[in-house]
Backbone as CSV, one residue per row, in Angstrom:
resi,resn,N_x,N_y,N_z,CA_x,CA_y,CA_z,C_x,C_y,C_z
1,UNK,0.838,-1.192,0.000,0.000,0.000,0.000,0.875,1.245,0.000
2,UNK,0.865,1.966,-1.048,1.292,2.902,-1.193,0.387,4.597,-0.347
3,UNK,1.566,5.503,-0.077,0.719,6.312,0.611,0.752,7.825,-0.214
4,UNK,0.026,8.385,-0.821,0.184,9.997,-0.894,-0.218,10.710,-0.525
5,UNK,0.533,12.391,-0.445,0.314,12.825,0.396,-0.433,13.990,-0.407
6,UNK,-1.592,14.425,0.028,-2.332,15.342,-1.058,-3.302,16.342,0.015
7,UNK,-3.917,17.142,-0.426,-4.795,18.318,0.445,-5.869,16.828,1.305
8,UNK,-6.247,15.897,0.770,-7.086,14.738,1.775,-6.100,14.414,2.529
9,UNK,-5.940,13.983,2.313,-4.425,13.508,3.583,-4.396,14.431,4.509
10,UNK,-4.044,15.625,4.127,-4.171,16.981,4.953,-5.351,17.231,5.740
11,UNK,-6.103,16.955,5.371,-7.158,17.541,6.076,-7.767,15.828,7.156
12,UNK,-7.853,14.999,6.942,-6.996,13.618,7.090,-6.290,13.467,9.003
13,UNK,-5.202,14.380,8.585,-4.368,14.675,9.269,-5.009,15.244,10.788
14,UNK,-5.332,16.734,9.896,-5.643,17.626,10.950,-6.965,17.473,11.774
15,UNK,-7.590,16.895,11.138,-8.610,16.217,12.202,-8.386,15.217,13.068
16,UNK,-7.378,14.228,12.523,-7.424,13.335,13.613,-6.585,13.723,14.866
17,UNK,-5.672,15.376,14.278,-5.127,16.124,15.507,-6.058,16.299,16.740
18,UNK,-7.175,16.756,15.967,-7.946,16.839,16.973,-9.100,16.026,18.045
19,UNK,-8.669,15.840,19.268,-9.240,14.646,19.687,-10.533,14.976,20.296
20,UNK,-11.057,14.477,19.337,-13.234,14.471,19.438,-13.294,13.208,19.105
21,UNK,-14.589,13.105,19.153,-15.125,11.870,18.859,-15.489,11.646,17.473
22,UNK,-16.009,12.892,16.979,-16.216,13.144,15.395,-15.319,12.877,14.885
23,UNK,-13.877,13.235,15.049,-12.973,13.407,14.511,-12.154,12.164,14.423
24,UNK,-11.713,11.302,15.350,-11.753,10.147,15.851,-12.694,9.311,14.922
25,UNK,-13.222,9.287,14.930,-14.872,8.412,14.376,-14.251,8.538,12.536
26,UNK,-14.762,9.594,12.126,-14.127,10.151,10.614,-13.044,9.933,10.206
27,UNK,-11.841,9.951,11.026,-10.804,9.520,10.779,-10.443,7.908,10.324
28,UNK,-11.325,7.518,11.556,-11.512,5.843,11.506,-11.723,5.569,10.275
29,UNK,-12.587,5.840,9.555,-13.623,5.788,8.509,-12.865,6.004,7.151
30,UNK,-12.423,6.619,7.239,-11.295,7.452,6.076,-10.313,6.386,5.771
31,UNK,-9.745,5.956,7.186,-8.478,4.873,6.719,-9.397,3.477,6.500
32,UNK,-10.453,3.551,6.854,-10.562,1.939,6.058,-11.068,2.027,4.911
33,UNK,-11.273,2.968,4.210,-12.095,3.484,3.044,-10.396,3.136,1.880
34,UNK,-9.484,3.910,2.950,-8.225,3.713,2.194,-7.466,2.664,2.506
35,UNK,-7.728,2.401,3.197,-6.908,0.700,3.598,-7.361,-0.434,3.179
């Protein structure tokens, strides 16, 4: 699995900086979408 790094990734990122539950949750979601 290759990884790039692009404005999703970024934004990706900066949410999962932030520790909520939304954010957390979405994040989750994101990497299995990409994983």
């Amino acid at each position: 699995m290759s990884q790039e790094i692009n404005k999703d990734t970024q934004l990706c990122m900066s949410l999962a900086g932030r520790p909520g539950n939304f954010g957390t949750r979405f994040h989750n979601y994101l990497y299995q979408q990409l994983g």
